[in-house]
N, CA, C and O atoms as CSV, one atom per row, in Angstrom:
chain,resi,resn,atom,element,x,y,z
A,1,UNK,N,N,64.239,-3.390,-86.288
A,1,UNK,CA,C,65.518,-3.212,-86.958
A,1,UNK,C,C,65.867,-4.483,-87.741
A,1,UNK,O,O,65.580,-5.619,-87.364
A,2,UNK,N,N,66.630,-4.116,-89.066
A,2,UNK,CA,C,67.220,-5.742,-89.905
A,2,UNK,C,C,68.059,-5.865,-89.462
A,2,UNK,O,O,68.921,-4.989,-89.529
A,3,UNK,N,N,68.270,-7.135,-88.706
A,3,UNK,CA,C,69.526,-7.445,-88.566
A,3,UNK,C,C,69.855,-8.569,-89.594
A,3,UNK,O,O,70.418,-9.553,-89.115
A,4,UNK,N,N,69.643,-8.578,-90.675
A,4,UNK,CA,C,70.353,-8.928,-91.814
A,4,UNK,C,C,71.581,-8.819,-92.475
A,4,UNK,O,O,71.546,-7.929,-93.325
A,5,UNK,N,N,72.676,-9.411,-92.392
A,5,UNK,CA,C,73.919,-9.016,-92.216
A,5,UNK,C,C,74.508,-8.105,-94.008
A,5,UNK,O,O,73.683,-7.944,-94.907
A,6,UNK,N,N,75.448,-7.816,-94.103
A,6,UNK,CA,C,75.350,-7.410,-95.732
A,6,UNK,C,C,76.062,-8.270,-96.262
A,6,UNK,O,O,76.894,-8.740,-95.486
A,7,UNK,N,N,76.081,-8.746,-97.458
A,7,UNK,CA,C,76.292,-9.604,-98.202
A,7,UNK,C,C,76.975,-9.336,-99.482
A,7,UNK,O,O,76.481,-8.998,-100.557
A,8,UNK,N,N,78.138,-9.541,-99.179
A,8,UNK,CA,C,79.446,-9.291,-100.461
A,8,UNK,C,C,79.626,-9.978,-101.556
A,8,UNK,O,O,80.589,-10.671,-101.229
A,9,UNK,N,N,79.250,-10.397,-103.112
A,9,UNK,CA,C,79.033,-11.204,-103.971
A,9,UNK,C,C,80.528,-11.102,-104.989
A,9,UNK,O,O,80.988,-9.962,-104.935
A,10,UNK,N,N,81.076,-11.735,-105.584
A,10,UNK,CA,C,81.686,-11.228,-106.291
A,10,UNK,C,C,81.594,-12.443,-107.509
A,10,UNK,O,O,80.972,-13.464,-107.211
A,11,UNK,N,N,82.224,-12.337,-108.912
A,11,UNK,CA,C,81.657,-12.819,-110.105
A,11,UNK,C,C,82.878,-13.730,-109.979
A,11,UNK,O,O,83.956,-13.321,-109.549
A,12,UNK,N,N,82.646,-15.033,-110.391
A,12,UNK,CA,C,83.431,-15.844,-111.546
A,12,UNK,C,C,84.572,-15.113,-112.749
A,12,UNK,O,O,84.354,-14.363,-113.701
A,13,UNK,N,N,86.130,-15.849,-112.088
A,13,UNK,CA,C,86.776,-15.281,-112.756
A,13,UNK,C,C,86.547,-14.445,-113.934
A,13,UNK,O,O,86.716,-13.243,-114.143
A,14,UNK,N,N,86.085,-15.488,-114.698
A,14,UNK,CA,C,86.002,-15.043,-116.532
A,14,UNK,C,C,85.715,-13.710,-116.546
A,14,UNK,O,O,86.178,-12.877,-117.325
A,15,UNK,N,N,84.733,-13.489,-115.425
A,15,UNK,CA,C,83.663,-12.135,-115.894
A,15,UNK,C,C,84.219,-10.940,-115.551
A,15,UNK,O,O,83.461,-9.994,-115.338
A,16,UNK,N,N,85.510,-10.789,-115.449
A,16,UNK,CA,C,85.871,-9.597,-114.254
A,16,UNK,C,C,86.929,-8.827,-115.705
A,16,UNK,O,O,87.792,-9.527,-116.235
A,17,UNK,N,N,86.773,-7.893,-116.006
A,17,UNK,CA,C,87.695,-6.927,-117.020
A,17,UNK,C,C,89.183,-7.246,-116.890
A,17,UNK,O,O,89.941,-7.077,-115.936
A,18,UNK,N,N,89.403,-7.768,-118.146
A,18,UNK,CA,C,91.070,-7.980,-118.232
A,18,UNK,C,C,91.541,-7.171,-118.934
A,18,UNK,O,O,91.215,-7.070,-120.117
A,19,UNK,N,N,92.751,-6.121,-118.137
A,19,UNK,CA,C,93.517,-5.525,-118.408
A,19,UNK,C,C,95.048,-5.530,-118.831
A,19,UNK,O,O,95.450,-6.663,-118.568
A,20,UNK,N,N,95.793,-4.988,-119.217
A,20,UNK,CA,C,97.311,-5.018,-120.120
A,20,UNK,C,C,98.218,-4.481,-118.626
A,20,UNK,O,O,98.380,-3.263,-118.562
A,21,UNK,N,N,98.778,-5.291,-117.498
A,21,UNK,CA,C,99.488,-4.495,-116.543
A,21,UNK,C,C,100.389,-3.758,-116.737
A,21,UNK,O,O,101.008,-3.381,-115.742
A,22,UNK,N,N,100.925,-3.137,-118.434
A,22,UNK,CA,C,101.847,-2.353,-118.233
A,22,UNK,C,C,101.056,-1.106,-118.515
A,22,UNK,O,O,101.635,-0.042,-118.297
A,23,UNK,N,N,99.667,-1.067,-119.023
A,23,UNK,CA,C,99.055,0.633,-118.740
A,23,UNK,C,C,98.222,1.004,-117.975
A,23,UNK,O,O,97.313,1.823,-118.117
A,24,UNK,N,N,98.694,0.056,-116.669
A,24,UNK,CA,C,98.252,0.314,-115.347
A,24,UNK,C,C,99.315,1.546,-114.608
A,24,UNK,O,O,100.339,1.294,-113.974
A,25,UNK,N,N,98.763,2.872,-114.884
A,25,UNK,CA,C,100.097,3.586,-113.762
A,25,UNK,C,C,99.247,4.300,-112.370
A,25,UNK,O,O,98.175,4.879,-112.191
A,26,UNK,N,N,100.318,3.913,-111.612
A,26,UNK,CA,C,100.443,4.326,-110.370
A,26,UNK,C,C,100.485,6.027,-109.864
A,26,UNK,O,O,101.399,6.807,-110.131
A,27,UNK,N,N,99.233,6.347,-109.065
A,27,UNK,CA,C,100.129,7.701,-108.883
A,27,UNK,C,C,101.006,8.186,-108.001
A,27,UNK,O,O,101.453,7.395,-107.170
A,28,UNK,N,N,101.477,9.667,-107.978
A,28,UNK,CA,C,102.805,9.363,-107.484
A,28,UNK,C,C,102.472,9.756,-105.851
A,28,UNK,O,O,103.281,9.634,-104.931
A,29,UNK,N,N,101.424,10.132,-105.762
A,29,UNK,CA,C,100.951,9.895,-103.989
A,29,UNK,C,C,99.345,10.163,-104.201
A,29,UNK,O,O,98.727,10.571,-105.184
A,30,UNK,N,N,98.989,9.838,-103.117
A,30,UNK,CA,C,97.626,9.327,-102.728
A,30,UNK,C,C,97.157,9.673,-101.247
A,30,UNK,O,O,98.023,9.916,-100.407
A,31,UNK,N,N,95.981,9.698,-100.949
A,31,UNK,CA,C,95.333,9.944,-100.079
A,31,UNK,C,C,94.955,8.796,-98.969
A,31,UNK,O,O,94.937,7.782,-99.667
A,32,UNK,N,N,94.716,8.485,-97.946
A,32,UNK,CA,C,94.620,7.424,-97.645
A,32,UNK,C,C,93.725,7.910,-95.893
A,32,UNK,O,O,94.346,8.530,-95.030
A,33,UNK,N,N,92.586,7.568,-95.749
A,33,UNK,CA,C,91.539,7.819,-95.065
A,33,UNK,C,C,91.451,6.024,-93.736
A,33,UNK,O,O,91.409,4.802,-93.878
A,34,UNK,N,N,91.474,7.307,-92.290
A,34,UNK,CA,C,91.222,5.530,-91.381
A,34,UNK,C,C,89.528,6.257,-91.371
A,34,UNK,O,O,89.093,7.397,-91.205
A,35,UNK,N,N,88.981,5.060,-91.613
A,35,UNK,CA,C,87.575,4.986,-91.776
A,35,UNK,C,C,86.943,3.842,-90.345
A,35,UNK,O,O,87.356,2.760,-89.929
A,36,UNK,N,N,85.800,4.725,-89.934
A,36,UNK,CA,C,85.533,3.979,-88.996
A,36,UNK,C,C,83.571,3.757,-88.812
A,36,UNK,O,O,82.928,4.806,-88.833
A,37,UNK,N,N,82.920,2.658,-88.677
A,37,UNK,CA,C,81.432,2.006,-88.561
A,37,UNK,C,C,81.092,2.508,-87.507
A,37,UNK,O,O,81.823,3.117,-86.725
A,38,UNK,N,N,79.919,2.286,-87.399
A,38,UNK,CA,C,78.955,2.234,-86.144
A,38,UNK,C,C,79.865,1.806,-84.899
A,38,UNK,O,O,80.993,1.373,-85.136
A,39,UNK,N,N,79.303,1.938,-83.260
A,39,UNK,CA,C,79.388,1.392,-82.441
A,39,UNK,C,C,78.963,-0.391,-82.682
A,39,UNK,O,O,79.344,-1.432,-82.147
A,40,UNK,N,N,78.104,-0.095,-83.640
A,40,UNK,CA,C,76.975,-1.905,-83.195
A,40,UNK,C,C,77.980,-2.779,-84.370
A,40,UNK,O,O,78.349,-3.935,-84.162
A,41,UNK,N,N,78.243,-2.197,-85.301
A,41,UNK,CA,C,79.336,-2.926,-86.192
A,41,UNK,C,C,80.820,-3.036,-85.702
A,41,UNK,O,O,81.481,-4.069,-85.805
A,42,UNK,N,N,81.223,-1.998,-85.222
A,42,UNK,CA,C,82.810,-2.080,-84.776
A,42,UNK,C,C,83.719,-1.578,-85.803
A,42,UNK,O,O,84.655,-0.809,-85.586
A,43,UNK,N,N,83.364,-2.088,-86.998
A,43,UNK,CA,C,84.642,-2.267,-88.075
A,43,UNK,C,C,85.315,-0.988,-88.492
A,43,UNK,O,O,84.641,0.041,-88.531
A,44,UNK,N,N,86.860,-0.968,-88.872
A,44,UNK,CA,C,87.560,0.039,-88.562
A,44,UNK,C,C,88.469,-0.643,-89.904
A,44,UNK,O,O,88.783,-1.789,-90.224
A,45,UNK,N,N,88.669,0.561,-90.411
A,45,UNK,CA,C,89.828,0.078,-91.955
A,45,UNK,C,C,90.220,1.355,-92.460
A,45,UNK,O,O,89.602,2.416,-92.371
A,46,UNK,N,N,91.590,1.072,-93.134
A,46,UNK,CA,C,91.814,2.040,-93.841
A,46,UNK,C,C,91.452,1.732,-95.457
A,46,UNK,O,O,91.560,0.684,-96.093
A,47,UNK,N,N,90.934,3.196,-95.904
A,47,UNK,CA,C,90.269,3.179,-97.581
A,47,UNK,C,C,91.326,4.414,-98.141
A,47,UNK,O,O,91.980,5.191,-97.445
A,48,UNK,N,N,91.282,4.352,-99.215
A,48,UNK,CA,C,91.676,4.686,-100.669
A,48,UNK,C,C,90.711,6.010,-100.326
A,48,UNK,O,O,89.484,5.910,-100.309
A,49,UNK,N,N,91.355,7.155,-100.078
A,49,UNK,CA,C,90.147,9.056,-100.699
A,49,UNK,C,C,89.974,8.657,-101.767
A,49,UNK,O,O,90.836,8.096,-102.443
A,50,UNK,N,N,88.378,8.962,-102.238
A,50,UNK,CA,C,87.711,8.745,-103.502
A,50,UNK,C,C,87.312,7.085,-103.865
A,50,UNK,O,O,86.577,6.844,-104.823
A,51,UNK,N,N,87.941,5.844,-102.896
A,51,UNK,CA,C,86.826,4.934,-102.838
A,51,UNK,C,C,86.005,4.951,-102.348
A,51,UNK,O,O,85.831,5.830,-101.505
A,52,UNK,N,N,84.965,3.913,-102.621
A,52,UNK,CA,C,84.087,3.409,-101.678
A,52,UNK,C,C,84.149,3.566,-99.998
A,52,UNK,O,O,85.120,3.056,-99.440
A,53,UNK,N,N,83.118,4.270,-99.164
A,53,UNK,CA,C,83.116,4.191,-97.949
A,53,UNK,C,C,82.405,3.258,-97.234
A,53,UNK,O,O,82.327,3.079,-96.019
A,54,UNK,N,N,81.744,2.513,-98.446
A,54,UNK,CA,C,80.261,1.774,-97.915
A,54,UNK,C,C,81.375,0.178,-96.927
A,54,UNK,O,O,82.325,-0.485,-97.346
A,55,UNK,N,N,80.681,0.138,-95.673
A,55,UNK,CA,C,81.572,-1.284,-94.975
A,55,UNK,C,C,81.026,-2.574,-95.466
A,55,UNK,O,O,79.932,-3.030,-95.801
A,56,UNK,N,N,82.147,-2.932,-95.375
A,56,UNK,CA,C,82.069,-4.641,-95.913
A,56,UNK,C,C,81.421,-5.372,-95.057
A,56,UNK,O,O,81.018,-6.444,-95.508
A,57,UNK,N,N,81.164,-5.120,-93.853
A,57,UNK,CA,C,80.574,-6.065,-92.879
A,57,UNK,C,C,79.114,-5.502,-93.020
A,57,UNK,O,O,78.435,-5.891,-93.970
A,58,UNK,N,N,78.638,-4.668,-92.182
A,58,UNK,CA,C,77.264,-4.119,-92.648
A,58,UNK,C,C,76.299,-3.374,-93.792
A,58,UNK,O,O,75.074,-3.279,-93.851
A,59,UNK,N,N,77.453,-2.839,-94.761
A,59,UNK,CA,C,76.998,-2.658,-95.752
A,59,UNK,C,C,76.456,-1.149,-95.806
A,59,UNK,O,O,75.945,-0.689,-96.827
A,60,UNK,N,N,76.644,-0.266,-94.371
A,60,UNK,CA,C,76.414,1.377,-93.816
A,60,UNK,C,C,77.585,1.986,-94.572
A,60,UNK,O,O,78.422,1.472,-95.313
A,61,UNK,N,N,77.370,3.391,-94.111
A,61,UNK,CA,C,78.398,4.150,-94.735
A,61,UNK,C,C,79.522,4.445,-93.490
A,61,UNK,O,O,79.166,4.848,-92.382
A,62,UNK,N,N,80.756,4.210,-93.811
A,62,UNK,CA,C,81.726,4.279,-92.719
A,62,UNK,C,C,82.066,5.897,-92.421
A,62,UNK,O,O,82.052,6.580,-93.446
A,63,UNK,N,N,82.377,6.635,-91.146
A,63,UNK,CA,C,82.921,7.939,-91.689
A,63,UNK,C,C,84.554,7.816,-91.417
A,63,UNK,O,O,85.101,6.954,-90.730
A,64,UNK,N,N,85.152,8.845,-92.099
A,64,UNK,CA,C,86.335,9.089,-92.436
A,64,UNK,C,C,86.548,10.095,-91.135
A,64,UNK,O,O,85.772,10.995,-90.813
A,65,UNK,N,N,88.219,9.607,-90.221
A,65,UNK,CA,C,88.115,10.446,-89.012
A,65,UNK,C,C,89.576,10.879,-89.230
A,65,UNK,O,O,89.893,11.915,-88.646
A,66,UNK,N,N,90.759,10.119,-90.151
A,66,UNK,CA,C,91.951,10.977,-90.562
A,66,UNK,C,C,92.415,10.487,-91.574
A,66,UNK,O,O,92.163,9.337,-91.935
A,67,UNK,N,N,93.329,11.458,-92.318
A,67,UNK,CA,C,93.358,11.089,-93.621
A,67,UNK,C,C,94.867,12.132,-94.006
A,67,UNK,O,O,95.108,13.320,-93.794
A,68,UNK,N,N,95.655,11.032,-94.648
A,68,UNK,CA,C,97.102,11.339,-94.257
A,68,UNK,C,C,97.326,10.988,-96.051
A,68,UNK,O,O,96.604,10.320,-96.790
A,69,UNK,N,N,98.886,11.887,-96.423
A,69,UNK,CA,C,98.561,11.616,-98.122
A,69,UNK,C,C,100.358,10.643,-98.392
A,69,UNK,O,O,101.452,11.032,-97.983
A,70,UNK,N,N,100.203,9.985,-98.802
A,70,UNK,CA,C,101.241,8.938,-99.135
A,70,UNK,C,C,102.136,9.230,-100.328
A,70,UNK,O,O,101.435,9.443,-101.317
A,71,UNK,N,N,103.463,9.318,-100.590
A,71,UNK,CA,C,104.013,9.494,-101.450
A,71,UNK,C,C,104.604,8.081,-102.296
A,71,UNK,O,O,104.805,7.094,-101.589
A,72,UNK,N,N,104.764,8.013,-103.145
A,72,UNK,CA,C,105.295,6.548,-104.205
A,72,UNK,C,C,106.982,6.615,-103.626
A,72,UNK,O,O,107.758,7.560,-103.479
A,73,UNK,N,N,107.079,5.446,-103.438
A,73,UNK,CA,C,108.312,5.407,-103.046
A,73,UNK,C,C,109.257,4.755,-104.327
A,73,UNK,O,O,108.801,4.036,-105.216
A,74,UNK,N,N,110.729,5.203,-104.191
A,74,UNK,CA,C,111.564,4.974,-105.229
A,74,UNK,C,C,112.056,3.279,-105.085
A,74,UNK,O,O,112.828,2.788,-105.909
């Protein structure tokens, strides 16, 4: 087995897409999934329905065990 841990990289400011924050919109509710790893990893988080499931610690696919939908608040 690898026990090679996974490895999270991320870029130098400059390089990352700059956007205009006022045609950033919000929607008006959302999905929101508790996602949970392996026994041998542990790790437990809540994700975004329709992000990424892949875990930040091992780099496996997490599964989704409830998933509750959020409304935008005033």
């Amino acid at each position: 087995m690898n026990k090679d841990k996974f490895k999270l990289e991320g870029y130098p400011i400059n390089e990352y897409i700059e956007i205009d924050d006022k045609s950033v919109d919000f929607p008006n509710e959302i999905y929101i999934s508790f996602a949970v790893c392996s026994k041998e990893c542990g790790n437990m988080q809540f994700i975004v329905d329709g992000s990424t499931q892949v875990c930040e610690y091992c780099g496996k696919s997490m599964f989704r065990t409830v998933v509750k939908k959020y409304k935008l608040s005033e």
